[in-house]
N, C-alpha and C positions, 0 to 999 in steps of 0.2 A: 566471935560472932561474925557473921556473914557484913559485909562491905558492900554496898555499891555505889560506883562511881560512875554520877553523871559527867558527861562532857558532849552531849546533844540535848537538847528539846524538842520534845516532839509534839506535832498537835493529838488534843485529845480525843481517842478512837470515835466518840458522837459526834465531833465536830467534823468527823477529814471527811470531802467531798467524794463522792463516790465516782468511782471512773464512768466514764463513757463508755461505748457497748464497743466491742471487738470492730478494728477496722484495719486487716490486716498491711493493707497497703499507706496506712498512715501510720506510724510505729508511735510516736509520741500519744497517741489518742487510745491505742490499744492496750486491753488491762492485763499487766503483768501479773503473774502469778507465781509464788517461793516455790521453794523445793515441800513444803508445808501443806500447797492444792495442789500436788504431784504425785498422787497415794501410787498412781500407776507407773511414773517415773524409775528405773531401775538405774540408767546410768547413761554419761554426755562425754562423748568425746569425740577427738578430730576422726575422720576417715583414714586411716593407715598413721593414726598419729596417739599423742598421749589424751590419756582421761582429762576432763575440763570439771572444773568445779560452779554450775551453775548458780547465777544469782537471782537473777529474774529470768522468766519466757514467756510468749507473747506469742499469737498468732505470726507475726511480723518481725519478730527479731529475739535477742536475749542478750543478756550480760554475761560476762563468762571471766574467770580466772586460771590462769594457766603458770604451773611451778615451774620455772628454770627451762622455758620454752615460750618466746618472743612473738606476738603477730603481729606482721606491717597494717599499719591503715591503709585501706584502698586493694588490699590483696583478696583474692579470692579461698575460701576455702570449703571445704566440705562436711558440715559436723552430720554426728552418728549420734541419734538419738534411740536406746532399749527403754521400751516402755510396752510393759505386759508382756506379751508374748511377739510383739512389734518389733522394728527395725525400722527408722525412718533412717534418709540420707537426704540431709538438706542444704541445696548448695546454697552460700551466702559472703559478704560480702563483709570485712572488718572497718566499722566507720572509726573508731577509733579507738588507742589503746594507750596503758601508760601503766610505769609501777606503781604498784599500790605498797611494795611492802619487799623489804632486804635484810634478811638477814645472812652472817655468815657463810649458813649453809646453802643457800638458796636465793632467789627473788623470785616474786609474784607478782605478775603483770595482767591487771582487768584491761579489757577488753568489750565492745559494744559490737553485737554484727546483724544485720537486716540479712533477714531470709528474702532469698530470691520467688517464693512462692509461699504461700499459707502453708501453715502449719496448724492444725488441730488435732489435739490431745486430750483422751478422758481427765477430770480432774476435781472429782468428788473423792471424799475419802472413801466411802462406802462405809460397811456395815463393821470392816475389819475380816481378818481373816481366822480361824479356829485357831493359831497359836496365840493371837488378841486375847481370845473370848477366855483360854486358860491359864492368862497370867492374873495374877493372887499379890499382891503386896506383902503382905504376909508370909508367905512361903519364899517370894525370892528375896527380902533380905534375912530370912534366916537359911538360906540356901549362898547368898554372897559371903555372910559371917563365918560359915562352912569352909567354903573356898578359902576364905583371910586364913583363917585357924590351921588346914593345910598348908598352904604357903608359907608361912611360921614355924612351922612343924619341917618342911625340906629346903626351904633356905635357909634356915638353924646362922644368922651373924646376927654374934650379940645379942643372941637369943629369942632372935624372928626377925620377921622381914618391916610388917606394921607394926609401927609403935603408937602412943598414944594420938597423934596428929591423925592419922590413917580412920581409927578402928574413932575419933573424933568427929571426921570428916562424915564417917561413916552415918553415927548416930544425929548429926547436924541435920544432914539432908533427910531424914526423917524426922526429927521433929518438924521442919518445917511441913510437913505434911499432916501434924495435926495442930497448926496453926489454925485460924481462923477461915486464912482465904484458902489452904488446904483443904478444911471440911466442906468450904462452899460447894467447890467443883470435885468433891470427891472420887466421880467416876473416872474423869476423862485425865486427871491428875495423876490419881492412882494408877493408871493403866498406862502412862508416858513413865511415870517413875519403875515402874514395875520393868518396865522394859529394857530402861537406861540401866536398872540391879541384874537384869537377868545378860546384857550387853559385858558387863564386867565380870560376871560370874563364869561366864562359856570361855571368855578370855582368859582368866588366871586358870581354869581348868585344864585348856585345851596350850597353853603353856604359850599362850599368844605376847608376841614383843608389847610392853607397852604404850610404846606410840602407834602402834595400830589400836589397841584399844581406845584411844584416844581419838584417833581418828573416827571410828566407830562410832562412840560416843557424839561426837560431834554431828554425825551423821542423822544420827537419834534424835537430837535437839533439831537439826534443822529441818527433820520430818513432823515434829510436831508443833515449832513454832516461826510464825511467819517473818524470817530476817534473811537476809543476804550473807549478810557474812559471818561463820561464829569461826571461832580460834581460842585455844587454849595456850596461854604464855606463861612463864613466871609471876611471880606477883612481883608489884614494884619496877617493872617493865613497861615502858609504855612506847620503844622502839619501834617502828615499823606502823604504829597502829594510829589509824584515820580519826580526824577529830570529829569526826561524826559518829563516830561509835560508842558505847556504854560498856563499861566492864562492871563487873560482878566478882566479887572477892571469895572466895576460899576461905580457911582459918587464918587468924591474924597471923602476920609475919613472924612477929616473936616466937610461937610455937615450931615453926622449920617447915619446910618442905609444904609452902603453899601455891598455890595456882590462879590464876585470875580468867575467867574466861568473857573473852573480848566479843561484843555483838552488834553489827549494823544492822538497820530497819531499814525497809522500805519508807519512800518517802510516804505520808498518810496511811502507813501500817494500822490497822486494827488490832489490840491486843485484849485479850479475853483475859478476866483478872487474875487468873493462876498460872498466867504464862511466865511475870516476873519470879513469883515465887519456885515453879519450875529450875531458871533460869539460875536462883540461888541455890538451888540444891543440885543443879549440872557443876557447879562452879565447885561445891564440898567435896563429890563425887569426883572429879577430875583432881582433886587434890591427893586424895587417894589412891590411882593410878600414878600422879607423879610424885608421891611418898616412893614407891613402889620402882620407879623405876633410879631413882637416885639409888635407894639400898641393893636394886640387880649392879648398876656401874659399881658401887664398894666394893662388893662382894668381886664381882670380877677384878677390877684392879687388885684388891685383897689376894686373890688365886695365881694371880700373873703375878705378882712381885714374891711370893711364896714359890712358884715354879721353877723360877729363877735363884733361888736359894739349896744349897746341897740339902739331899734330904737324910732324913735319919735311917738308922739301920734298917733296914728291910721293908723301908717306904718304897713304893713304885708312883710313876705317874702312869695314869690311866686314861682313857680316851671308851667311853663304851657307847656300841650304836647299837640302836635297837633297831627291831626288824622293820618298822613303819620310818625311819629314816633319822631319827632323832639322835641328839650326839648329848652323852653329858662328859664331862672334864672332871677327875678329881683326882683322887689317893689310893691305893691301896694297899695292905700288909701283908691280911691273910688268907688269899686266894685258895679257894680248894671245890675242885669243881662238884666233888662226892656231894655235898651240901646243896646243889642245886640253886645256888644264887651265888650274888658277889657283893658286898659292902664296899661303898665308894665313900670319901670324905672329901669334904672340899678343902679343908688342910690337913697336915698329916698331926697325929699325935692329938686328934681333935678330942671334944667329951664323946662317948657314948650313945649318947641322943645326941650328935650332930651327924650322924652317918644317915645313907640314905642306903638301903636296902633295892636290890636288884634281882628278880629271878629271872634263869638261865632262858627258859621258855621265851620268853618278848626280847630277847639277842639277837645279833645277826654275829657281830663277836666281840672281842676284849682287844683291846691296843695299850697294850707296855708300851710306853714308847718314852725318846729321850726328854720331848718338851712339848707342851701343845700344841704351841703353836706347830712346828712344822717350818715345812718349807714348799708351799704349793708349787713353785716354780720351779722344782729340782727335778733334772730328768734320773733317772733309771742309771745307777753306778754299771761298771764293766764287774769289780770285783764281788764277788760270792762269797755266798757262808760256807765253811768249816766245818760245821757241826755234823753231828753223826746222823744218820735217819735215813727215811727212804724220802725219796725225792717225790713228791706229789704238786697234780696241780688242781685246785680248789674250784669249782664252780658254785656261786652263790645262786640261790632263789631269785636273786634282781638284776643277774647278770655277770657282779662282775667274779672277774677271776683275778685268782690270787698264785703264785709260787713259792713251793718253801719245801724245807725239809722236816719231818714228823719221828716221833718216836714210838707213839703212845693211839696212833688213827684208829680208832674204831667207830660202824655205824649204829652201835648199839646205846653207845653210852651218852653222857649230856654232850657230850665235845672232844675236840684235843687240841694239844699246843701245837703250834707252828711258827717256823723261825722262818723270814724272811729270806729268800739267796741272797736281796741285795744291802748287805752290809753295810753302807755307806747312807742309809736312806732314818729316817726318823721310828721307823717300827722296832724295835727290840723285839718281842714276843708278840704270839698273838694267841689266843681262847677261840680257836672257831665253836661256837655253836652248833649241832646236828642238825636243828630245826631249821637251819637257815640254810642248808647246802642241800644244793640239786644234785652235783655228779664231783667224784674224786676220781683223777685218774692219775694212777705213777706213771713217773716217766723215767 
């Protein structure tokens, strides 16, 4: 079951007094507004500097958080506000700033800055836009459950990648949507949740890392409900995080791989009643992004301590980039180009249904190589290959060029091999692809 952990009190949304009318040259008096009244808001950041993470905005100034990049109080600086088809640049002025929040990898320092001149910004949501008006509940999480079942199906550890917690998480945050206070606000519930499934769904699809889905996610939520600050952490965590904030739990602990997503309020925030319930099913749904990305680390670790192990007879390591630039890592046996594809494993001697299937057409080419990793830092050896063939040099479709010697080059057929000149370097063989090459010239 869903968890939430108070650790603020807030006044109740009839009771909080309603701001004062815009005074932009009074900052305390002027009425802030979330990323939430920002329908038109696209993105905040320094002038020649990093993205800022907005808290509040205001005629007159804004709050701001900025990752592992420091602003002095009393310093001048310049934020860059996209909003619509807009470009603001508004010089201002940092009253004060302080960590909010350190973790290993990072710190995160809020920040407070007065614009040196007004600022006014559209901040009605509108009516929505025509990809609003055609998301379905319905269709996107049987369109996400799609996506799970493929991801299962090609990262084949242990027999898929979501296991019960996941495809839990999954079903969680949907019942909470035929709760009660679900049915109440049916439209506007439906159509956030819809969003935050179709947010996850374009990501496993589109083979997105998932701490940007994450991010993403979070983005989601703070477009449709009005808090300053959301974070997703571990469950059981509570490092870093401000004692004015409320967390919202994920699947209980026991189960594995939960998440708690961490939320500050504006001070007398109005909350409309399906925004907690919302908030509980952000919090399921991010459990199952971080199901997901604990099994991608096994898996890899899994593949690297395998890579490192002699392989069996007639195992190769592979390395294959397709033509849109993508890299996958695994195994191969039985390469044979006649067949028009290539079967990759991510261990060798894997089941049958753990392969993943590759046609030659979406290549650019095949890399034998000694280990995956490589050695980015290695320049270009003096000593040359041996091998018999004619010497040719490769021009790809994206530019680069390659050297080697061939045996077998024709422009008719799916491809041919190519051996590296420099012998010292991580490539062993290589599969060029036809479709990928512009120009071959002997030399």
């Amino acid at each position: 079951m869903s968890g939430l952990v108070l650790r603020h009190s807030y006044t109740a949304v009839d009771d909080a007094p309603m701001p004062s009318v815009n005074s932009w040259d009074d900052r305390r008096s002027s009425i802030r507004r979330t990323l939430s009244e920002l329908s038109s808001l696209n993105q905040i950041r320094l002038k020649y500097g990093p993205a800022l993470s907005l808290l509040d905005l205001s005629t007159g100034g804004a709050q701001i958080e900025t990752t592992s990049y420091r602003l002095q109080p009393g310093s001048t600086i310049v934020v860059e506000i996209a909003a619509g088809s807009d470009i603001f640049f508004v010089p201002s002025r940092v009253l004060r700033a302080h960590v909010s929040r350190i973790l290993p990898s990072a710190t995160t320092y809020r920040a407070a800055v007065a614009f040196t001149r007004r600022l006014d910004l559209p901040h009605s949501r509108g009516a929505g836009n025509q990809s609003d008006r055609e998301l379905n509940l319905v269709h996107e999480h049987a369109k996400l459950n799609a996506a799970l079942r493929r991801l299962d199906e090609s990262l084949l550890l242990q027999g898929g990648a979501v296991t019960g917690v996941g495809r839990g998480a999954v079903a969680a945050a949907l019942a909470i949507m035929e709760s009660p206070s679900g049915r109440a606000a049916k439209t506007t519930f439906s159509r956030e949740m819809s969003r935050l499934f179709r947010i996850i769904t374009m990501g496993l699809s589109h083979g997105t890392a998932p701490q940007t889905i994450l991010d993403q996610m979070v983005e989601g939520v703070r477009r449709a409900v009005p808090t300053q600050v959301v974070r997703v952490v571990n469950q059981g965590s509570l490092v870093g995080i401000s004692s004015d904030a409320i967390c919202f739990d994920g699947l209980s602990p026991d189960l594995g791989a939960p998440a708690r997503l961490v939320v500050e309020f504006p001070r007398g925030c109005r909350l409309e009643s399906w925004h907690l319930s919302f908030l509980k099913a952000a919090a399921h749904l991010a459990t199952v992004i971080t199901e997901i990305d604990q099994v991608l680390g096994a898996r890899e670790r899994a593949a690297t301590a395998e890579a490192k192990r002699d392989l069996a007879a007639g195992w190769k390591r592979l390395v294959v980039r397709y033509l849109d630039g993508r890299l996958l890592k695994g195994f191969n046996v039985d390469f044979a180009p006649a067949n028009g594809l290539v079967h990759v494993w991510m261990v060798p001697n894997g089941p049958g249904n753990s392969r993943i299937t590759v046609p030659l057409r979406d290549l650019k080419a095949l890399f034998f190589v000694h280990d995956h990793e490589g050695d980015p830092g290695r320049r270009p050896g003096v000593k040359t290959s041996t091998e018999h063939g004619r010497r040719i040099e490769v021009t790809f479709v994206d530019g680069e060029v390659l050297n080697g010697t061939t045996l077998n080059y024709s422009a008719l057929g799916p491809g041919f091999f190519l051996t590296p000149l420099d012998v010292g370097g991580n490539n062993l063989r290589l599969f060029v692809a036809s479709g990928a090459v512009h120009h071959v010239k002997y030399l």
